[in-house]
N, C-alpha and C positions, 0 to 999 in steps of 0.2 A: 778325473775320478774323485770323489766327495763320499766322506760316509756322513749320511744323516745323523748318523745318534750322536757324534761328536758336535756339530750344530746346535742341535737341539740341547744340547747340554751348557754350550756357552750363551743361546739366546735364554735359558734360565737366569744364569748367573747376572747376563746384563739386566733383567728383569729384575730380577730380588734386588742387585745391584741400586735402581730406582725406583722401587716399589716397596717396601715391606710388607705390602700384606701377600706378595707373594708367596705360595709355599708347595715345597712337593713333596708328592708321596713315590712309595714305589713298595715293589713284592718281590722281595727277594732277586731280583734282579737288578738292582740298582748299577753293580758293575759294569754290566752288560750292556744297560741303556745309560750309560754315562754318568745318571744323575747325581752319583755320589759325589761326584764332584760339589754341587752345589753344597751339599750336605755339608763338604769341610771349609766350605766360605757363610755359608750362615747354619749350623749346627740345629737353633732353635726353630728354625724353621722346615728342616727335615724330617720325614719321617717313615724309615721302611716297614712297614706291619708285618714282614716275610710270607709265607706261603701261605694266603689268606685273601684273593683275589674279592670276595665279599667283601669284607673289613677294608680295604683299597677303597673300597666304590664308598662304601658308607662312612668311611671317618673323613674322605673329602666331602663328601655333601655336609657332615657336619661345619667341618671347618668354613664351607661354603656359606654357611646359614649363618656364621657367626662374624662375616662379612671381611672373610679372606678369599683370595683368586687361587683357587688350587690346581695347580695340577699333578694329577696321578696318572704312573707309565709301569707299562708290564708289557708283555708279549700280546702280542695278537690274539692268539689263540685263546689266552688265557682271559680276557678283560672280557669284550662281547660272549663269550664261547662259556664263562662259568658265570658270571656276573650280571646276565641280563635284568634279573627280577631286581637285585639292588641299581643297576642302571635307570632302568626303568620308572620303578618306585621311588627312589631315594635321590638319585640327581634331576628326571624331567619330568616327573607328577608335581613335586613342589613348587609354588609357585609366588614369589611374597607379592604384594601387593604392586599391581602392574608392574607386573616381570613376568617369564617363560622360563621355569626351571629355575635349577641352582649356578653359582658362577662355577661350575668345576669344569675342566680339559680334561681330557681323556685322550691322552698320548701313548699312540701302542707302536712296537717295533714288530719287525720279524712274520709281517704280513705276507701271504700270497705264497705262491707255490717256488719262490725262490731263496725260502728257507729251508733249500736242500737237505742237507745231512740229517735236520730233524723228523722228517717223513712225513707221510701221510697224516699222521695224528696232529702234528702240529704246524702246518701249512693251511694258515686260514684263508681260507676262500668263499665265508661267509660273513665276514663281519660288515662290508658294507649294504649287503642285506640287512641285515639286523639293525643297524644302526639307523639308517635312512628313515625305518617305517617307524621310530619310535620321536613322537611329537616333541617340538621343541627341540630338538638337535640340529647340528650342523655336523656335518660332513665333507672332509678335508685327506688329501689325495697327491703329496707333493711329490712332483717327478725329480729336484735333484737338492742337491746342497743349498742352492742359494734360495728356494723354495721358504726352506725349511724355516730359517731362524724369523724367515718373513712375514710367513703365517702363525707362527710363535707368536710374535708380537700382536698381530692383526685379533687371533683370540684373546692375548690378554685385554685389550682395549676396547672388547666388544663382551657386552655383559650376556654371559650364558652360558648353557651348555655345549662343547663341541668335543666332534672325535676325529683324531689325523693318524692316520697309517703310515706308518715308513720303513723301508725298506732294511732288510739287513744285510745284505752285500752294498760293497760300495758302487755308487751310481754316475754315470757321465753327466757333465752341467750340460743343461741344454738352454738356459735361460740368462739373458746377461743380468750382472748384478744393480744396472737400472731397471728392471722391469717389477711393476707393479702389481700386486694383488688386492682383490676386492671378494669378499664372500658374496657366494654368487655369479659371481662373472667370468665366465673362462676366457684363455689367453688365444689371441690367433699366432700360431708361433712359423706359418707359411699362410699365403695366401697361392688359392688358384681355382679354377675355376669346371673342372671336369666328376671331381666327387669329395669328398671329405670325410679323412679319417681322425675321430673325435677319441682321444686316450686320455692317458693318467698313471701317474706311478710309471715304473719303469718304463713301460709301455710306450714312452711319449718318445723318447730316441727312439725305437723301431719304429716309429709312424713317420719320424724323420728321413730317416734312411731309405724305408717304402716308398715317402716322396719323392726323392732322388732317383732309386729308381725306375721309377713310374715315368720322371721327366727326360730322363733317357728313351723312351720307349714315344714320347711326343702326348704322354696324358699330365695333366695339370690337376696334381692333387693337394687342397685346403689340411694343413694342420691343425686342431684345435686341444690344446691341454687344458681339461677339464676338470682339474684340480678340487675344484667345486664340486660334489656329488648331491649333495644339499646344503644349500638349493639351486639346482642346475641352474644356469644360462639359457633359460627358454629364449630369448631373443637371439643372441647368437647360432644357437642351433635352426632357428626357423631360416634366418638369413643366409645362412649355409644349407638348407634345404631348397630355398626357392631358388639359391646361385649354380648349385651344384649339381642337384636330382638325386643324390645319393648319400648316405653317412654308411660307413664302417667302422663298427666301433672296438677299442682294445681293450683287455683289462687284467691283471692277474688274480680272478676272481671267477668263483662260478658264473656263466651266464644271463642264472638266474637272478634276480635282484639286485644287481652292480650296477654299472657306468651303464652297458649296452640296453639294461629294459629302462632304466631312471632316461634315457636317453630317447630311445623308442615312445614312451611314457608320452614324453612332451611334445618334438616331433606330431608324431599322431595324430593329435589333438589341433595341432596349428598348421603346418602342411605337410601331410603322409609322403613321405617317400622309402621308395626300398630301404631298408636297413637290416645290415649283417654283424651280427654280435661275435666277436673274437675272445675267450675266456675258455676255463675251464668249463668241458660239455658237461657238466653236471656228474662228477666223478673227482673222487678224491684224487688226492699227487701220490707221491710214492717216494722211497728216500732215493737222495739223489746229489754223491761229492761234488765237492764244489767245483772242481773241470765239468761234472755232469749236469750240472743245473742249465746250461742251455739244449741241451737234450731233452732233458724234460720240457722245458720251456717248450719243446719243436713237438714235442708228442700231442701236446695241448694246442697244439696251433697258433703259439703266441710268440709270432715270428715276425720280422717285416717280408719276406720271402709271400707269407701267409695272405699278407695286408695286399700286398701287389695281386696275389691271385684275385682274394676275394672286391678287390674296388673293378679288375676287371669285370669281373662278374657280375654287378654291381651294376654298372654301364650298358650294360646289357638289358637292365631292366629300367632304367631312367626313365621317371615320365616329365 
């Protein structure tokens, strides 16, 4: 087990570390998402604006335009969820002269319905909706520890806008610490050959475990962690579509505009096959102790239990 935000805090450090135009922001939460830390290794290049998730968005674009790599980190709920019109307008409508947007990161913790204790209100399960449709972003979805500081580095070194969710319980590694990341491309972390179940974020261990149990049962089911949300892995998905006849997709996210339609989306368009979307049915979470957050998780059907019903299912309708 691996907690994200501790990662995410020392691939900063190694970052400013070799970089100085790196710099971060944060809202009041700085604690919380670790980044204070950087704060008392370069001082001058820290800076929390407190309760001010607006102000977040736009003093990193500034800082963006004046040709530092910023990133700004706050909660989930709080960055897409109050911030969208300064996202929008202020990090990817700008655009300097052949470019896409401003250089700013948009690192939020405490995503999806497995920030139990804080409830319904602040359990987002709409931010990769929101994100996805707004031009010029990237969108980033890492399922463990070693993910993290990976794609940390991957957006510092790539000029633009992007946004990564990460989890605020701690998460099992599922990825060894050679495995490679590319924006855009997602990981095959099983191969097989009867259906594929395509996750992200926590999600990608119970798709493991589904497959395990599946292969008990004598069906051969395809992993893929799709880390990537923008912009999908259209060729992977299609090749696991002509291989398979099937995708079932995970996500701790509404159904609506996540992994399973960005997923669906592509699919479709290249070779149609059944596809069952596994997410929050379009209904908020509910507070939930932290013994009780796989309870909740099981109410939403975001199970591996789940995954195994619906790839049978799934097979059933294979063309």
């Amino acid at each position: 087990m691996g907690d994200m935000r501790t990662e995410y805090s020392k691939a900063l450090i190694e970052l400013g570390s070799q970089n100085e135009k790196v710099v971060v922001l944060g809202a009041d939460t700085t604690d919380s998402l670790k980044t204070s830390a950087f704060g008392r290794e370069f001082p001058n290049r820290f800076f929390n604006v407190g309760i001010a998730e607006g102000n977040l968005v736009s003093i990193s674009a500034g800082l963006a335009y004046s040709g530092k790599t910023a990133f700004a980190s706050t909660y989930a709920i709080f960055l897409p969820g109050r911030a969208v019109d300064q996202i929008r307008n202020g990090i990817a409508y700008p655009s300097p002269p052949g470019k896409k947007g401003l250089n700013v990161k948009l690192v939020a913790s405490h995503g999806g319905l497995s920030v139990g204790p804080d409830g319904g209100s602040h359990q987002q399960i709409e931010d990769i909706a929101i994100m996805r449709v707004i031009p010029n972003f990237r969108v980033f979805i890492p399922a463990d520890t070693i993910a993290v500081p990976k794609l940390v580095k991957l957006m510092a070194n790539e000029y633009g806008p992007f946004y990564m969710r990460m989890a605020r319980s701690k998460t099992p590694i599922v990825h060894s610490p050679s495995q490679e990341f590319q924006t855009g491309k997602g990981i095959t972390l099983r191969d097989g050959s009867d259906c594929t179940i395509a996750a992200c974020g926590i999600t990608v261990r119970m798709a493991l475990e589904a497959a395990e149990m599946l292969q008990k049962e004598g069906i051969s089911c395809r992993v893929l962690d799709m880390f990537s949300i923008k912009p999908i892995d259209g060729d992977l998905l299609e090749k696991a579509a002509r291989e398979t006849g099937g995708i079932v997709t995970c996500e701790e996210h509404n159904i609506f505009g996540g992994l399973g339609s960005a997923v669906a989306e592509s699919v479709s368009e290249r070779y149609p096959v059944p596809i069952k979307r596994i997410g929050a049915q379009d209904m908020f979470g509910e507070s939930a102790r932290d013994k009780e957050i796989s309870l909740l998780l099981e109410k939403h059907g975001i199970t591996s239990f789940n995954m195994v019903k619906q790839v049978k299912e799934i097979r059933s309708k294979r063309v």
